[in-house]
C-alpha positions in Angstrom: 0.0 0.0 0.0 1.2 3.3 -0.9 -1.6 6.0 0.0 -5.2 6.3 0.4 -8.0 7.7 -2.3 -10.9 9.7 -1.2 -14.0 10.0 -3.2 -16.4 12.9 -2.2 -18.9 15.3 -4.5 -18.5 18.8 -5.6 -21.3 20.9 -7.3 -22.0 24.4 -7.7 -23.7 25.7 -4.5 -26.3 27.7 -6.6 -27.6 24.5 -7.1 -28.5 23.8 -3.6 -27.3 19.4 -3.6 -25.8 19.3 -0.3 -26.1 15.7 -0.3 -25.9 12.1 -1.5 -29.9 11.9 -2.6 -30.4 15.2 -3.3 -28.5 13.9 -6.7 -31.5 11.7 -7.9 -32.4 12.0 -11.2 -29.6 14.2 -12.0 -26.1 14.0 -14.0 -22.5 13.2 -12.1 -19.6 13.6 -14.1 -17.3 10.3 -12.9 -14.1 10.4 -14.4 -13.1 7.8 -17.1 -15.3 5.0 -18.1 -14.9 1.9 -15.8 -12.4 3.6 -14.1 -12.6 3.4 -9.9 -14.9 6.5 -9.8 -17.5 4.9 -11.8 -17.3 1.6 -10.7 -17.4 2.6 -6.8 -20.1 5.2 -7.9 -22.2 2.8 -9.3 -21.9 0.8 -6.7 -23.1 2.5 -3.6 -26.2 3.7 -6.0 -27.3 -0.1 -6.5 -27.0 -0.6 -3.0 -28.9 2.5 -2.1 -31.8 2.2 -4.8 -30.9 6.1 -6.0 -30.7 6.8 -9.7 -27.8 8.8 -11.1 -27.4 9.3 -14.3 -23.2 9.1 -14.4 -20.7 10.5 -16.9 -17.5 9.8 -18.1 -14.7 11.6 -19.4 -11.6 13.3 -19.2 -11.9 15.3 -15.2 -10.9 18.6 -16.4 -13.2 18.5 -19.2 -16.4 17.4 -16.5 -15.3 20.2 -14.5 -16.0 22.3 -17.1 -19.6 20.9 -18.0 -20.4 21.8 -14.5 -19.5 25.0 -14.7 -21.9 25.2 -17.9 -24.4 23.6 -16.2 -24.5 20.4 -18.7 -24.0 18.5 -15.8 -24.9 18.7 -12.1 -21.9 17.4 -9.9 -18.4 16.0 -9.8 -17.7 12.4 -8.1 -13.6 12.9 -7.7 -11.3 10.9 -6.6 -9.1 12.9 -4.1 -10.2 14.5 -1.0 -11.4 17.8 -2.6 -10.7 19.3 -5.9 -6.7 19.2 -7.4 -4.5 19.7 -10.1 -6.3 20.6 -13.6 -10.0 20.7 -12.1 -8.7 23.3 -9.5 -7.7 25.7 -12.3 -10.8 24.7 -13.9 -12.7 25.4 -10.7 -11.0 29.1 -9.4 -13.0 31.7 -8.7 -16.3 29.5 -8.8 -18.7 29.7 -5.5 -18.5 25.9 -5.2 -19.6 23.1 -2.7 -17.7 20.2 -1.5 -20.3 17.3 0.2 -19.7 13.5 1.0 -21.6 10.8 2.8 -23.2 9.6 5.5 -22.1 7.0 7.7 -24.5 4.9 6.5 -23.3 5.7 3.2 -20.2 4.7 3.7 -21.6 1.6 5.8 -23.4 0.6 2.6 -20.6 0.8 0.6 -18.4 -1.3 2.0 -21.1 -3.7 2.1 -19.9 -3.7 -1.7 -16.9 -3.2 -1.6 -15.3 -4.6 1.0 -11.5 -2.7 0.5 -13.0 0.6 1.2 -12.8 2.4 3.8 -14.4 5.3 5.5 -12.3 8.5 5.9 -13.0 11.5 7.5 -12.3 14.9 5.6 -11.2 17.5 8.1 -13.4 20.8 7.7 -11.6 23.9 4.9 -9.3 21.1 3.6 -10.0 23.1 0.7 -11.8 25.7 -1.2 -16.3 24.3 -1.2 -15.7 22.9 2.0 -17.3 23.5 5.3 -17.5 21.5 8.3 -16.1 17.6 8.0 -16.9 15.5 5.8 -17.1 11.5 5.8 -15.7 9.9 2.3 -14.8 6.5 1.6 -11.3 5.9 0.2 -9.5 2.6 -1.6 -5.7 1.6 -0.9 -3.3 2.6 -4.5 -0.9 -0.6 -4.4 1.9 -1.8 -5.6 1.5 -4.9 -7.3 3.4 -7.8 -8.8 3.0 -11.7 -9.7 4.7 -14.6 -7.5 7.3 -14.8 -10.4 9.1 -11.9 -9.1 12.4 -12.7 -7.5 12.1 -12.6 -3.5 15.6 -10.1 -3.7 13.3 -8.1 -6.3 10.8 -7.7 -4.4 12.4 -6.6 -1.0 14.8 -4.5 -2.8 11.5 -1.9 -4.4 9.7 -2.7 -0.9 12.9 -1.0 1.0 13.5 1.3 -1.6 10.0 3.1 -1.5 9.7 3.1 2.2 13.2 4.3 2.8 12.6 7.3 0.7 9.4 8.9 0.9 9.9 11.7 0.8 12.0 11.4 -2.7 8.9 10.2 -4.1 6.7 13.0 -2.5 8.7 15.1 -4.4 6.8 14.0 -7.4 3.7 12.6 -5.7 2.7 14.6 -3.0 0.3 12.4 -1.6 2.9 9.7 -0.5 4.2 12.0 2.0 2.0 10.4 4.8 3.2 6.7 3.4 4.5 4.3 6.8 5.5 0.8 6.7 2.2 0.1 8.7 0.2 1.0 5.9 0.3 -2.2 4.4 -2.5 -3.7 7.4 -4.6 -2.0 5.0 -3.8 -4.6 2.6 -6.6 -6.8 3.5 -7.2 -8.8 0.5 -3.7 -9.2 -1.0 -1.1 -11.0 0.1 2.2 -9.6 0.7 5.2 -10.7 -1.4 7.6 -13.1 0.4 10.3 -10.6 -0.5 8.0 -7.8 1.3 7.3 -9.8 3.7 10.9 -9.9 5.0 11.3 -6.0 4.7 7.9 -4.8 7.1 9.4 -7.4 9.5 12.4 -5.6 9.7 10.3 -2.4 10.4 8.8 -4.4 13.0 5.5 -4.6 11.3 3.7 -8.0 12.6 1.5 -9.0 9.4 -1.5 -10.8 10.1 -1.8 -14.3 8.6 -4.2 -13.4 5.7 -1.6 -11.2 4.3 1.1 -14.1 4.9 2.1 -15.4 0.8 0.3 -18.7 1.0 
């Protein structure tokens, strides 16, 4: 596990959605087509009988049908706003919203690698008070095949630098070696396995190679 993804809303607050059904009926620009956005998305809207009508595309180009008002609200993948649908956004009076906890309860019903996360309140520009999100792991995955000398060679490379690779991914600034008890349904690498140890990390059996 490297870092966590949150998913929350953001719409123009002249359009008064301040919440997850207040989106019936209307459009949600997703991201890319069957990309995580949409799938999770989709998801949680099965399981809570709501009807969205989603769309896909580029995020910076979404942002800007909001803005025209072709669609209604932005399902993005990051705590709040960043990168090209910031510059798209600036200047506009907009409105950062999540879930409820039931929301996220129901989602993980479907998706059982989420998890919930709690947005504290102005982590950016739409946002009040804190919001509740869910969030998915980013990993770093291979196949059995890879050498165990491989393996724990890239596994100490990225923990023993992090802030190397912040330099060019910000969000891997918070990365630890305990991240990877998030790794719930993947096993851990043999080679891996060997590294965390030697962080003193204690992995559970179900992340054990089998």
């Amino acid at each position: 596990p490297l870092y966590d993804t949150a998913f929350s809303f953001v719409t123009k607050r002249e359009a008064g959605l301040a919440r997850l059904a207040d989106l019936a009926g209307r459009q949600v620009g997703v991201g890319p087509a069957g990309g995580s956005g949409q799938v999770m998305l989709n998801g949680v809207l099965r399981r809570l009988g709501i009807a969205v009508a989603t769309v896909t595309g580029p995020s910076a180009d979404l942002a800007r049908r909001l803005l025209a008002g072709e669609i209604d609200a932005l399902w993005l993948a990051g705590s709040l706003p960043a990168g090209t649908v910031t510059e798209v956004l600036t200047g506009a009076d907009m409105r950062a919203f999540g879930l409820t906890a039931d929301e996220v309860a129901a989602c993980r019903e479907v998706f059982s690698y989420a998890a919930s996360e709690r947005i504290a309140a102005a982590t950016g520009s739409g946002q009040g008070g804190a919001i509740f999100a869910i969030s998915v792991w980013n990993f770093a995955g291979t196949t059995d095949r890879l050498p165990d000398e491989v393996a724990a060679a890239i596994t100490r490379l990225a923990l023993g630098r992090v802030r190397d690779l912040a330099r060019v991914v910000p969000v891997l600034a918070g990365t630890t070696a305990a991240d990877v008890l998030a790794a719930t349904f993947m096993p851990v690498h043999p080679g891996a396995v060997a590294v965390y140890r030697e962080q003193g990390i204690t992995l559970p059996s179900g992340l054990l190679p089998p």
